[in-house]
C-alpha beads as a LAMMPS data file, in Angstrom:
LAMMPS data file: protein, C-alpha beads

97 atoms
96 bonds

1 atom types
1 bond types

-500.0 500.0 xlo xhi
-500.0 500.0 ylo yhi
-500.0 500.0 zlo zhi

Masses

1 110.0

Atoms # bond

1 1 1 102.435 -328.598 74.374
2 1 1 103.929 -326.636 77.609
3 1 1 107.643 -326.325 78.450
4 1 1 108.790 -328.077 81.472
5 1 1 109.584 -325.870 83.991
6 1 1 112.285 -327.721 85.447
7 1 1 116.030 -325.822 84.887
8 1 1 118.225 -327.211 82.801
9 1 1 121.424 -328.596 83.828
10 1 1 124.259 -327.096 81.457
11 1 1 126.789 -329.532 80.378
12 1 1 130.298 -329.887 82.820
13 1 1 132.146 -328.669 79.900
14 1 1 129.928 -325.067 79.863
15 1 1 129.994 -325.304 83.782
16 1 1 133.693 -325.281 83.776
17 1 1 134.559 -322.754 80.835
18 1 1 132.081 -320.333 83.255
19 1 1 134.110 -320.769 85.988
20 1 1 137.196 -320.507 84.393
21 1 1 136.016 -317.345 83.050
22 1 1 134.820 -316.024 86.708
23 1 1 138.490 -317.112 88.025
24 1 1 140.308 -315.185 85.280
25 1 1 138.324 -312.282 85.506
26 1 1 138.918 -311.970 89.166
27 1 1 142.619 -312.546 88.827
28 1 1 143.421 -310.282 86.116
29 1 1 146.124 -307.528 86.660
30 1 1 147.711 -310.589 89.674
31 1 1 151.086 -311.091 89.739
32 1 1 150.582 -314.459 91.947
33 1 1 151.793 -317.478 90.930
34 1 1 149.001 -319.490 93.247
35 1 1 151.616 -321.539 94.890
36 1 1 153.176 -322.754 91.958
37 1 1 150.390 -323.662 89.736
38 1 1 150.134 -320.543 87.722
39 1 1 146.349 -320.037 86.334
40 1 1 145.285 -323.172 87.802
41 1 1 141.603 -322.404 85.982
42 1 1 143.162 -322.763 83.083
43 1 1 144.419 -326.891 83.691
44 1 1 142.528 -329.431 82.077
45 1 1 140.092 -330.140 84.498
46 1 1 140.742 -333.571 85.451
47 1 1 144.111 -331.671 87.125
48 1 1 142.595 -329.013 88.629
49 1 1 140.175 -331.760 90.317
50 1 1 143.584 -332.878 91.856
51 1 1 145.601 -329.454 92.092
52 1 1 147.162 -328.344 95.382
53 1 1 147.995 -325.605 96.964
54 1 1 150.707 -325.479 99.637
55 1 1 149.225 -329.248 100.081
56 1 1 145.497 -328.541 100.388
57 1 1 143.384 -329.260 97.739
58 1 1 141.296 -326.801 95.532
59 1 1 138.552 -329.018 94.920
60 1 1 137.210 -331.661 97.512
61 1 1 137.172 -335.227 96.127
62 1 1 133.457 -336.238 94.695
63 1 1 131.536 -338.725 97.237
64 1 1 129.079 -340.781 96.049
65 1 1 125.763 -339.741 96.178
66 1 1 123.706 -341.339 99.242
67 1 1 121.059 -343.851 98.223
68 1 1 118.081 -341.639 99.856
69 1 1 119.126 -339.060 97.665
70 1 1 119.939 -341.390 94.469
71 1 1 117.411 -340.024 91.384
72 1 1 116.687 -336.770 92.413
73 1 1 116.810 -333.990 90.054
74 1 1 116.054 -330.469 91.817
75 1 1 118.550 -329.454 94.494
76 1 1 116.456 -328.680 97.694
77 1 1 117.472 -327.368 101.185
78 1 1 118.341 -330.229 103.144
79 1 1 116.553 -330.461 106.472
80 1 1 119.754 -329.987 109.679
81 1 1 119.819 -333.183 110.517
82 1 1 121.062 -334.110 107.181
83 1 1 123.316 -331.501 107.186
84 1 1 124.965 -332.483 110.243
85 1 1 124.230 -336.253 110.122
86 1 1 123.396 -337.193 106.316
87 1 1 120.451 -338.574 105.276
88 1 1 117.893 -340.559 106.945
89 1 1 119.837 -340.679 110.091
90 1 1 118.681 -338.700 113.207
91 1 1 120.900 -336.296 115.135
92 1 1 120.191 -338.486 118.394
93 1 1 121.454 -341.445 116.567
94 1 1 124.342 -339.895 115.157
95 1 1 125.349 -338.826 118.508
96 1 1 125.057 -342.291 120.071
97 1 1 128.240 -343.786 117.175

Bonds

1 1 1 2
2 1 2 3
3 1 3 4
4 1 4 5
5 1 5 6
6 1 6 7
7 1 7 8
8 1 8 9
9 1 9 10
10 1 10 11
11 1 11 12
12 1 12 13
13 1 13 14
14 1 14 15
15 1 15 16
16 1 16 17
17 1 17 18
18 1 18 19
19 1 19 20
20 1 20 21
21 1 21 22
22 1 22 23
23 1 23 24
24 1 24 25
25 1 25 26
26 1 26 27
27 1 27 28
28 1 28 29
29 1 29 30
30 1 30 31
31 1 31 32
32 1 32 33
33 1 33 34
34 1 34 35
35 1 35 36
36 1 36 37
37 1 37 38
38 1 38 39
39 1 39 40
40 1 40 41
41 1 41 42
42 1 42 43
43 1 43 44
44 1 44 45
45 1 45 46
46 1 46 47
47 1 47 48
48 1 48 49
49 1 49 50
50 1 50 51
51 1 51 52
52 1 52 53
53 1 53 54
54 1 54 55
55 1 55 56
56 1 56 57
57 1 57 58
58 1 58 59
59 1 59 60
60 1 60 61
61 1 61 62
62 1 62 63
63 1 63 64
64 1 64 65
65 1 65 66
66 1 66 67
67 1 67 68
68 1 68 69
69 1 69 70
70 1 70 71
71 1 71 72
72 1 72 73
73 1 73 74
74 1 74 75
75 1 75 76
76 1 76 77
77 1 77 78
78 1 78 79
79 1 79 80
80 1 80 81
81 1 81 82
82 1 82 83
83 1 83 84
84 1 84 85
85 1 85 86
86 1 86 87
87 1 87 88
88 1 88 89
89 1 89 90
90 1 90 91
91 1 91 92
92 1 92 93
93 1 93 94
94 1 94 95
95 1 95 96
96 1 96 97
């Protein structure tokens, strides 16, 4: 039997230990204190989803996904319409609100 071709997604947990690796690496040798917070990368991550610096956050608050896009499981380019507009709304219309 073949392999599915599709990617696999690696778990949050791996996600976040690679980016807290990238972060560290990039930082090494800084004196900075980030504001505060230290080596933010290294909070547990449900604080660093709600760390600030100088009052902005790091990370954007999750928004739910839209319903068009509900069940998909590739990322694709989305078309500039829903970039601007979200999905399954037209630019005109989005102009007229």
């Amino acid at each position: 039997m073949a392999k599915s071709s599709t990617p696999s997604t690696p778990a949050p947990e791996a996600r976040y230990a690679r980016v807290k690796a990238i972060l560290g690496a990039a930082a090494a040798g800084s004196r900075s204190d980030y504001g505060g917070l230290g080596q933010f990368w290294n909070l547990p991550l449900h604080e660093l989803k709600e760390a600030k610096i100088y009052g902005v956050r790091l990370i954007a608050p999750a928004v739910p996904t839209p319903p068009c896009c509900e069940g998909q499981t590739s990322a694709r380019v989305p078309d500039w319409s829903e970039v601007f507009v979200g999905c399954h709304r037209s630019t005109e219309a989005a102009f007229l609100h």
